[in-house]
C-alpha positions as CSV (number, residue, x, y, z in Angstrom):
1,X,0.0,0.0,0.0
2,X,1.5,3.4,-1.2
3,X,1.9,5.9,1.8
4,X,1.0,9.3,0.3
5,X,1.2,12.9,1.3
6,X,-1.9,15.0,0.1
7,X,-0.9,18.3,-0.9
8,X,-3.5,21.3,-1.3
9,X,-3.0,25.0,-1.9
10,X,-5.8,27.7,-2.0
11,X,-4.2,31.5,-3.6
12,X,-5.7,34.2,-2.5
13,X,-7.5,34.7,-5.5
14,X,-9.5,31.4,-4.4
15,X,-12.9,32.9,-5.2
16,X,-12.0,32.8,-9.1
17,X,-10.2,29.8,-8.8
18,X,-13.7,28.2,-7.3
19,X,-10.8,25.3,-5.4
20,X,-11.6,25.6,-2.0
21,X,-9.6,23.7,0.5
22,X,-12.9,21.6,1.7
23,X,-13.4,20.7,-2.2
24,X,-9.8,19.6,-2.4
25,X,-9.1,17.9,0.2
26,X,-13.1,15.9,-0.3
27,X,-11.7,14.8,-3.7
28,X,-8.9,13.6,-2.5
29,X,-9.9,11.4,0.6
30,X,-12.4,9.7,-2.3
31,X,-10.2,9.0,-4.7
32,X,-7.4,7.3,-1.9
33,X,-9.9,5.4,-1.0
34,X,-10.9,4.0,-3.8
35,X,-7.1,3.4,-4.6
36,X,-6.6,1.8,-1.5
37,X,-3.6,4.5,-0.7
38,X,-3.0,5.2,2.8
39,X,-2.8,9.5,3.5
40,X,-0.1,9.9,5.8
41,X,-0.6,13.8,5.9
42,X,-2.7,16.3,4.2
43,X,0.1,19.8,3.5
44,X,-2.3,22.5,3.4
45,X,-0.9,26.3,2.2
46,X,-4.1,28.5,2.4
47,X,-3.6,31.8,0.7
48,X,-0.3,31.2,-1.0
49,X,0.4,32.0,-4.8
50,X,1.9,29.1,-7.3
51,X,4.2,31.2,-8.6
52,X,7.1,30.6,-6.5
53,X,8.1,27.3,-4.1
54,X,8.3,29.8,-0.9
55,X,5.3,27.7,1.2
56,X,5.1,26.4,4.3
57,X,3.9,23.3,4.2
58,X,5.1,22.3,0.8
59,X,8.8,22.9,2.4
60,X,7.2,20.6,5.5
61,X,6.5,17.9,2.4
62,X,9.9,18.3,0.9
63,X,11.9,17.2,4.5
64,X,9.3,14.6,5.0
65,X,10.1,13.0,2.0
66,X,13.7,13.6,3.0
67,X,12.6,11.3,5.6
68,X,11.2,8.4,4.1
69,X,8.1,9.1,5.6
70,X,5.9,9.2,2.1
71,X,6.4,7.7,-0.9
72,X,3.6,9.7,-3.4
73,X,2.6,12.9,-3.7
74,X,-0.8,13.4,-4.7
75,X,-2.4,16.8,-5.7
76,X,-6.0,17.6,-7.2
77,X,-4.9,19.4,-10.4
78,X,-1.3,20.0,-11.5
79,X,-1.5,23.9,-10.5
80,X,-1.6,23.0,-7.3
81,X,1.7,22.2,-7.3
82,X,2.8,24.9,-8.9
83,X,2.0,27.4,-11.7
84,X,5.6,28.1,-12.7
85,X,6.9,25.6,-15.4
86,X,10.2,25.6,-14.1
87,X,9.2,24.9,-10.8
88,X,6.9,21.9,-11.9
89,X,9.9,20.4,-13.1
90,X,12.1,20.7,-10.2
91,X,10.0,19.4,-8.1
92,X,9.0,16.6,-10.1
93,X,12.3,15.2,-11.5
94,X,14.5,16.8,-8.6
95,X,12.5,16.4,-5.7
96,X,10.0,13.1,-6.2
97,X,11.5,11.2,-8.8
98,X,14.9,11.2,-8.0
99,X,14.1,10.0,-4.6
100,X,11.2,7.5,-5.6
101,X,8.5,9.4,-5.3
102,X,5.8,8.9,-7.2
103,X,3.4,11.7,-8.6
104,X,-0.2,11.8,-9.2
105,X,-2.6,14.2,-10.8
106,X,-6.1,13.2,-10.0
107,X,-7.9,15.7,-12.2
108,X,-5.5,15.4,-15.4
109,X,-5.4,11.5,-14.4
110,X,-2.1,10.7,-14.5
111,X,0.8,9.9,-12.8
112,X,4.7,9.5,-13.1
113,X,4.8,5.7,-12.4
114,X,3.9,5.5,-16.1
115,X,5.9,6.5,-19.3
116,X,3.1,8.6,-20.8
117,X,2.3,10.5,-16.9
118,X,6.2,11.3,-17.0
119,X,5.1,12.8,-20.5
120,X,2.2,14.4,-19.8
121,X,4.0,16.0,-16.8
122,X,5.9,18.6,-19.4
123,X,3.2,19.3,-21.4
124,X,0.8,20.1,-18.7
125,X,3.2,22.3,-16.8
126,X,3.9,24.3,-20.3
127,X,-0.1,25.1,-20.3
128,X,0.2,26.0,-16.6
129,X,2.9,28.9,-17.4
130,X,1.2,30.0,-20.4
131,X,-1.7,30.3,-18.0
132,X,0.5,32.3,-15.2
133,X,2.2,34.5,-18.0
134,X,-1.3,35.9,-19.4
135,X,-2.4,36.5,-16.1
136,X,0.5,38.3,-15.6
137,X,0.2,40.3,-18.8
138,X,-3.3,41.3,-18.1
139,X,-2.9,42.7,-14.8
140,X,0.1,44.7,-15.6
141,X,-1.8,46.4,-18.6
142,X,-4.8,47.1,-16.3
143,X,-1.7,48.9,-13.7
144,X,-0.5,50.8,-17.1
145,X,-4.3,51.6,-18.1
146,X,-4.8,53.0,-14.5
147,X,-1.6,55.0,-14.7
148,X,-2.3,56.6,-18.0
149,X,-5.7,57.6,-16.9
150,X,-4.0,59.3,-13.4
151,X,-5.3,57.0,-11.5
152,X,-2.9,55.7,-8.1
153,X,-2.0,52.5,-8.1
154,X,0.0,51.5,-5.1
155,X,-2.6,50.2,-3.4
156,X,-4.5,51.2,-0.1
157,X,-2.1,52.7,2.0
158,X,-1.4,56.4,0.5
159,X,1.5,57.7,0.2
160,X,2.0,60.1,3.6
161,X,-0.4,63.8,2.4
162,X,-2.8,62.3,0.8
163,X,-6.0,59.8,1.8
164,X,-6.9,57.3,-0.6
165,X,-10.8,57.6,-0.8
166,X,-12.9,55.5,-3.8
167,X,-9.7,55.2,-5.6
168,X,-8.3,58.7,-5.6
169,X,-5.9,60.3,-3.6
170,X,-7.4,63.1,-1.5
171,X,-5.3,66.2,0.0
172,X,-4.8,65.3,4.4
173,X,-4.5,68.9,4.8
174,X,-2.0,68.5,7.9
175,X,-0.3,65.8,6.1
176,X,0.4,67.9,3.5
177,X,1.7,71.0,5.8
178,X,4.5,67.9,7.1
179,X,5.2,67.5,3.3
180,X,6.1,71.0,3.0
181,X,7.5,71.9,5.5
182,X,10.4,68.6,4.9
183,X,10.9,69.7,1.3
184,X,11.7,73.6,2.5
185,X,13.8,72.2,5.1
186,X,15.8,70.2,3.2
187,X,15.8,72.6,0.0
188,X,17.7,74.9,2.8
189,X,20.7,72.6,3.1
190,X,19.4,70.6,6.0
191,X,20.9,66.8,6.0
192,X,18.4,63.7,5.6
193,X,19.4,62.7,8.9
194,X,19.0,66.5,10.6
195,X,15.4,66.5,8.3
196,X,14.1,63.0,10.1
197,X,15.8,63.9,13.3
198,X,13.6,68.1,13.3
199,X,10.3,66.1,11.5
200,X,10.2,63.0,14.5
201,X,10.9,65.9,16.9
202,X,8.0,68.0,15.7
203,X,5.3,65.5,14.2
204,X,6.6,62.2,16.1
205,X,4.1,61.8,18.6
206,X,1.5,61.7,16.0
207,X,-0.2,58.4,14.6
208,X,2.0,57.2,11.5
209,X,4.4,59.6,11.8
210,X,7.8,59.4,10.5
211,X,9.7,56.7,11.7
212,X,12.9,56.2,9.7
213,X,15.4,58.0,7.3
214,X,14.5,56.3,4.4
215,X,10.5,57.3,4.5
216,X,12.1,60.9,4.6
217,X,14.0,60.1,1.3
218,X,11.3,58.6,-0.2
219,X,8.9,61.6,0.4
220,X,11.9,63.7,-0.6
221,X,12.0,61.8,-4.4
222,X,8.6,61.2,-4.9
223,X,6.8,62.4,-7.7
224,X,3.4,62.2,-6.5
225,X,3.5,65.1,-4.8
226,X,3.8,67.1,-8.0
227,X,0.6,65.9,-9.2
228,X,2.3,62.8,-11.3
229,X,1.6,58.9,-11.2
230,X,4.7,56.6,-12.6
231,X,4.4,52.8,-13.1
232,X,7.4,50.7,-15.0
233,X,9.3,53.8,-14.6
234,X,7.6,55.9,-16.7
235,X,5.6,59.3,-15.3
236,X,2.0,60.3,-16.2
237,X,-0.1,63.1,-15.5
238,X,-2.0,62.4,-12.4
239,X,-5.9,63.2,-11.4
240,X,-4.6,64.3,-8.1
241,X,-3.9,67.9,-6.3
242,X,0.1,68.6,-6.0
243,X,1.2,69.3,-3.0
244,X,5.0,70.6,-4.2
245,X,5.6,73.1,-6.5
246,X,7.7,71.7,-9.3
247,X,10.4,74.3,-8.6
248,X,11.1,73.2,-4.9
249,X,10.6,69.9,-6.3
250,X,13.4,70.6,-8.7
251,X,15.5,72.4,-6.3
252,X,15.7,69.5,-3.9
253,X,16.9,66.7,-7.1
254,X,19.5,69.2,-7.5
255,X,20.4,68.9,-4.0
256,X,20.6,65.4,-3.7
257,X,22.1,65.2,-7.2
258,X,24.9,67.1,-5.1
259,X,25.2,64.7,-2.6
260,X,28.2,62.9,-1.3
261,X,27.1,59.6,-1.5
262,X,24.2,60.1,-4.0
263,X,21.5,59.2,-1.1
264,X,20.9,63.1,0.0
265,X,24.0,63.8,1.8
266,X,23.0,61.1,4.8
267,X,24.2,57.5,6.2
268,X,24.1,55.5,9.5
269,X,26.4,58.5,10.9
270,X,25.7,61.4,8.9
271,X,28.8,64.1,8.6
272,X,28.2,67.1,9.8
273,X,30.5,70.0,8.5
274,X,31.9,71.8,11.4
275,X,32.5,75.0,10.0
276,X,30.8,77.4,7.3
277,X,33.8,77.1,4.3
278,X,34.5,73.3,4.1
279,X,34.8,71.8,0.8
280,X,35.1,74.6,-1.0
281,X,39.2,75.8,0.1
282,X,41.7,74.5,-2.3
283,X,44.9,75.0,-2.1
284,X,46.5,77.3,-5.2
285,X,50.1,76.1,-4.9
286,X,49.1,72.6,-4.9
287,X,45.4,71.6,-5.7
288,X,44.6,70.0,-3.1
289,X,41.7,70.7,-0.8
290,X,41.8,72.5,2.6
291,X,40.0,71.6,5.6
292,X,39.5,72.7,9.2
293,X,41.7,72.0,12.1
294,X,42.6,73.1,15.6
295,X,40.9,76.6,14.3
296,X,42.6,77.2,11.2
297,X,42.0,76.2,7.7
298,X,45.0,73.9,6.5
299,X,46.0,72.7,3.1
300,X,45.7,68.1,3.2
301,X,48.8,68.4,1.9
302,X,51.0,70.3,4.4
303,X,48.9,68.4,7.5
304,X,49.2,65.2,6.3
305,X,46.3,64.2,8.2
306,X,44.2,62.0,5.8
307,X,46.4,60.4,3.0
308,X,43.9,60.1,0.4
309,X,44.0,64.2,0.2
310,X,47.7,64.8,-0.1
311,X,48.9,66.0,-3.6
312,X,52.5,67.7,-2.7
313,X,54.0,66.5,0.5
314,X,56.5,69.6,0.7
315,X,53.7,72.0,0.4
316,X,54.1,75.4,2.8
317,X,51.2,77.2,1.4
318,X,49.5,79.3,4.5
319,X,47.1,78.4,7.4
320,X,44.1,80.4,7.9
321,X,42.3,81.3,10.5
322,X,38.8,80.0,10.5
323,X,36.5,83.3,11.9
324,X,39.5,85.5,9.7
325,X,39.1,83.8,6.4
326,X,35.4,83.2,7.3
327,X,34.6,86.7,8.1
328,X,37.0,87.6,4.5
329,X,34.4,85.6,1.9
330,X,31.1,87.1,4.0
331,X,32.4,90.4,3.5
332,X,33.5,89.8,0.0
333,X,30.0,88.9,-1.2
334,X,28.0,91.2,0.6
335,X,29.7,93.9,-1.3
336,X,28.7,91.9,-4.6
337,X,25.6,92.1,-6.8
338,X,23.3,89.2,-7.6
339,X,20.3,91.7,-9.4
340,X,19.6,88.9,-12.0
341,X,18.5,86.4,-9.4
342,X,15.3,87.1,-7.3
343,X,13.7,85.4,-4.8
344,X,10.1,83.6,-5.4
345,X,8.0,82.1,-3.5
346,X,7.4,78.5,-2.9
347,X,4.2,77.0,-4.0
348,X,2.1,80.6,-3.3
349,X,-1.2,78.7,-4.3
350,X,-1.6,76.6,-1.4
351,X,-3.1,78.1,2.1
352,X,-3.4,75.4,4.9
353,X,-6.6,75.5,6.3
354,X,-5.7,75.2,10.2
355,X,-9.3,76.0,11.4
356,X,-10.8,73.7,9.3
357,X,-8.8,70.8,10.5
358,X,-9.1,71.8,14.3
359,X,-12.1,72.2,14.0
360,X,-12.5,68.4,12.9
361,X,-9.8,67.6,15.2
362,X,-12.7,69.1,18.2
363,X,-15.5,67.2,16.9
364,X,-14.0,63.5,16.9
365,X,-12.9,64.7,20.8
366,X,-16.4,65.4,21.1
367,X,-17.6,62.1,19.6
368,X,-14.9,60.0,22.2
369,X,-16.4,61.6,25.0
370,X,-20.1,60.3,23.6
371,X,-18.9,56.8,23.0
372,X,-17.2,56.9,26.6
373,X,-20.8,58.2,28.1
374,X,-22.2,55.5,26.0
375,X,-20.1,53.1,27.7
376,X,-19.6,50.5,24.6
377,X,-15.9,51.6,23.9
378,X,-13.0,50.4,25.9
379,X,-11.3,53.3,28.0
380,X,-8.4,52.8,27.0
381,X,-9.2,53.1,23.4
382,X,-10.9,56.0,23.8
383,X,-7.5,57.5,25.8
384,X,-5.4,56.3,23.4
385,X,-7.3,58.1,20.6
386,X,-7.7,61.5,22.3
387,X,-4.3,61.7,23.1
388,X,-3.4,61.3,19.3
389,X,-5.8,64.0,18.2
390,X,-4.7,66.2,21.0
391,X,-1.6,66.2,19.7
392,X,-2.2,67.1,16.3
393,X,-4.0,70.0,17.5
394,X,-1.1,71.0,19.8
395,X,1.2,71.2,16.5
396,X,-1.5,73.2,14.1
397,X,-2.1,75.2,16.8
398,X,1.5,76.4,17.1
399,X,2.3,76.4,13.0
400,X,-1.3,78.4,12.7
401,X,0.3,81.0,15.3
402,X,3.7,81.4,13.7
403,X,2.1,81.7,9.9
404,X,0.1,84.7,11.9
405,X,3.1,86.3,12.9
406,X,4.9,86.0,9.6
407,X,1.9,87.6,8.4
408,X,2.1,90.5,10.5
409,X,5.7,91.2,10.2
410,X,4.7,91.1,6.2
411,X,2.1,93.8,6.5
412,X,4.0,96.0,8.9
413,X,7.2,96.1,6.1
414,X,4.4,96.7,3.1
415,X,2.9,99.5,5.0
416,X,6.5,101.6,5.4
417,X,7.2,101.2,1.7
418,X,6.6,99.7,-1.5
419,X,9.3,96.6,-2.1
420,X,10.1,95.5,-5.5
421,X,11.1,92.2,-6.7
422,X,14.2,93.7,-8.0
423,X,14.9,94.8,-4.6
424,X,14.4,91.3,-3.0
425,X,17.4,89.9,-4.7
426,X,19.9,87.6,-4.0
427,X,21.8,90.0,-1.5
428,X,18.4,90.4,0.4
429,X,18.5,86.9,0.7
430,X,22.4,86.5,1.7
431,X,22.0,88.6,4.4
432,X,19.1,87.6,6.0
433,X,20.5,84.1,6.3
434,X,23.6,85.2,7.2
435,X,22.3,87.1,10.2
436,X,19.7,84.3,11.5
437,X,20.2,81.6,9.8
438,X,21.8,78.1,11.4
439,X,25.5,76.7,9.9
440,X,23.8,74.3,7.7
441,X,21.5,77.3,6.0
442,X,24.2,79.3,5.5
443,X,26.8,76.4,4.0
444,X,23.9,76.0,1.0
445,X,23.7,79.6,0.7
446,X,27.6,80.0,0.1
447,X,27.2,76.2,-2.2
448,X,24.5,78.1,-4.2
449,X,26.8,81.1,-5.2
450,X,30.4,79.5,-4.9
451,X,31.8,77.2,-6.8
452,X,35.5,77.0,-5.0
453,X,37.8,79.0,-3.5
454,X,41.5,79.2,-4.1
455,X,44.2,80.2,-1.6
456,X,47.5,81.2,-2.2
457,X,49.4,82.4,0.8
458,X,47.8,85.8,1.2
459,X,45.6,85.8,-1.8
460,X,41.9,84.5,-1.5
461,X,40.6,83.8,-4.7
462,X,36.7,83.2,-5.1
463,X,35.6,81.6,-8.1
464,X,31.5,81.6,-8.8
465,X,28.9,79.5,-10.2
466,X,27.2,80.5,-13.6
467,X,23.6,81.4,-13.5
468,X,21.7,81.8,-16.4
């Protein structure tokens, strides 16, 4: 009598399949019975896709026929098995076969302790990846119909500033305000690391908020917030609202296009640039860069202190001191003119609506407090809940008050005197971030304008970037 293993797999996609597990395993208890076979164990994977081998239980089958413990396999229809061709195969030849194992196919009635089953077994499992391959073709040009249409397609869970509501992504209003306010933060010369460490520190106690580095890269390189929709690599015209303007957008590929290590200037341990003219001192006598030590600015070459940077060991070309030579370039290009390059701003369209969203924020407090009264809700659930929304409020209650006070500081300069764009150039710009901004703000203000700077003993060279 032959000791068999019954093997049964249900996709998800079991509705269309009309293979239950109970229809399966029925079939097969009949037709081992009228065989005379003897089931030794019934391998169930429920909800598992024939197109790869990565299952549970069939992996449990595999080591007990390791085992010796069965010596058929027996499935309801080949497909069971597997869908993939190649995997039919291995399985068959490698895996039964080769350790004599027999294989039967109730529904295709055959089996491989007969020439024309061992036969069949290749032509079968041809049909089956024909079958796999079409399905495959039919869903990916639904997901390319979708994406030429607009239409989002990666799935339920939308991407962080919008909701995805009947099949559309919706503006989250706050979500959106987080959005912005990484881009401009970033766009100012702020590190990945710095941006994850300010948005956790701001929006982190907040429900599905931002809880790695790489979901701040990911917002920071992500098309959809321009409006767009790409699948297979290629961008279409969404049906959604943008969030990002395409210049900030554009600004902040450049900046990561600049980046060290071609991730947005972050890693496990981010570098942080110590002082506001790193990396863009070179020495004139010998080429090679300077960098900043015990307070000066040294030429690699004369410290000797990383051997990758050194170009002319004898080099004697001059130290600087940091605030000196520092103080030198700040003075240099405030005295310059930048007329030809205005300031704009970013994405002047879009007003958040702070009100709107507190005032839903208040009403789903309200509606805890009901289901509390009601007693039908857990208190703890209904803790748990208020705190989140509380918190939101506490944050658009704070950004609503500082876009206030902007406001009024606006009015109060437009009431004194008339300002033209001309006027609010790139100098405007220079020294307002050079009187409040932080190191990081003003290193991409001095990257923006200078391309490198060249010392020479006493002579400070400044070479700058092109605009057109």
């Amino acid at each position: 009598m032959a000791n068999a293993a019954c093997y049964v797999r249900v996709s998800t996609d079991n509705q269309l399949e009309n293979y239950s597990i109970e229809e399966q395993t029925d079939r097969l208890k009949a037709f081992c019975k009228a065989k005379d076979i003897h089931i030794v164990k019934f391998y169930i994977d429920g909800g598992y896709s024939g197109g790869n081998l990565n299952r549970p239980q069939l992996l449990k089958m595999l080591e007990d026929i390791d085992k010796k413990i069965i010596d058929t396999v027996i499935v309801y229809k080949l497909d069971r098995l597997s869908r993939s061709q190649k995997d039919t195969l291995l399985l068959i030849e490698d895996q039964f076969l080769a350790k004599h194992v027999d294989f039967i196919s109730i529904n295709e009635n055959f089996d491989t302790s007969t020439p024309l089953g061992r036969a069949m077994i290749g032509i079968l499992s041809v049909f089956a990846q024909l079958e796999k391959d079409q399905i495959t073709e039919r869903f990916t040009m639904g997901r390319v119909g979708r994406a030429k249409n607009g239409f989002y397609h990666g799935g339920a869970y939308a991407p962080t500033g919008y909701d995805y509501v009947n099949g559309e992504l919706i503006i989250n209003e706050y979500e959106a305000l987080q959005v912005q306010d990484l881009y401009n933060r970033y766009s100012k010369g702020h590190t990945i690391y710095d941006c994850w460490k300010y948005m956790q520190k701001t929006y982190g106690g907040i429900k599905n908020s931002w809880s790695s580095e790489t979901l701040v890269r990911n917002v920071l390189q992500n098309e959809i917030y321009l409006g767009k929709v790409k699948f297979n690599g290629i961008t279409y015209p969404g049906n959604h609202f943008p969030i990002i303007s395409q210049e900030l957008y554009d600004n902040v590929q450049r900046v990561f296009a600049a980046g060290r290590d071609g991730k947005g200037r972050s890693g496990k341990k981010p570098f942080k640039a110590g002082s506001l003219l790193s990396g863009l001192l070179y020495c004139g006598a010998c080429g090679a860069k300077y960098h900043a030590e015990h307070g000066n600015y040294s030429c690699y070459s004369r410290t000797k202190s990383d051997q990758r940077y050194i170009i002319d060991p004898d080099c004697k070309n001059k130290k600087w001191d940091i605030g000196e030579l520092d103080n030198l370039v700040i003075q240099t290009l405030s005295n310059l003119e930048f007329a030809d390059i205005t300031m704009k701003p970013e994405n002047p369209g879009r007003r958040i609506d702070y009100a709107g969203r507190i005032g839903e924020i208040n009403k789903q407090i309200v509606k805890l407090v009901e289901l509390y009264q009601l007693g039908n809700v857990p208190v703890e659930f209904i803790s748990e809940k208020a705190e989140v929304l509380k918190e939101e409020r506490e944050v658009l209650l704070k950004k609503e008050a500082e876009d206030c006070a902007g406001s009024k500081i606006i009015e109060n300069k437009a009431a004194d005197t008339t300002i033209s764009n001309k006027e609010i150039s790139t100098n405007a710009l220079f020294t307002s971030l050079f009187t409040y901004g932080d190191l990081a703000e003003k290193r991409y203000c001095l990257s923006f304008l200078i391309d490198k700077i060249y010392i020479n003993e006493n002579a400070v060279s400044i070479v700058l970037k092109h605009f057109q």
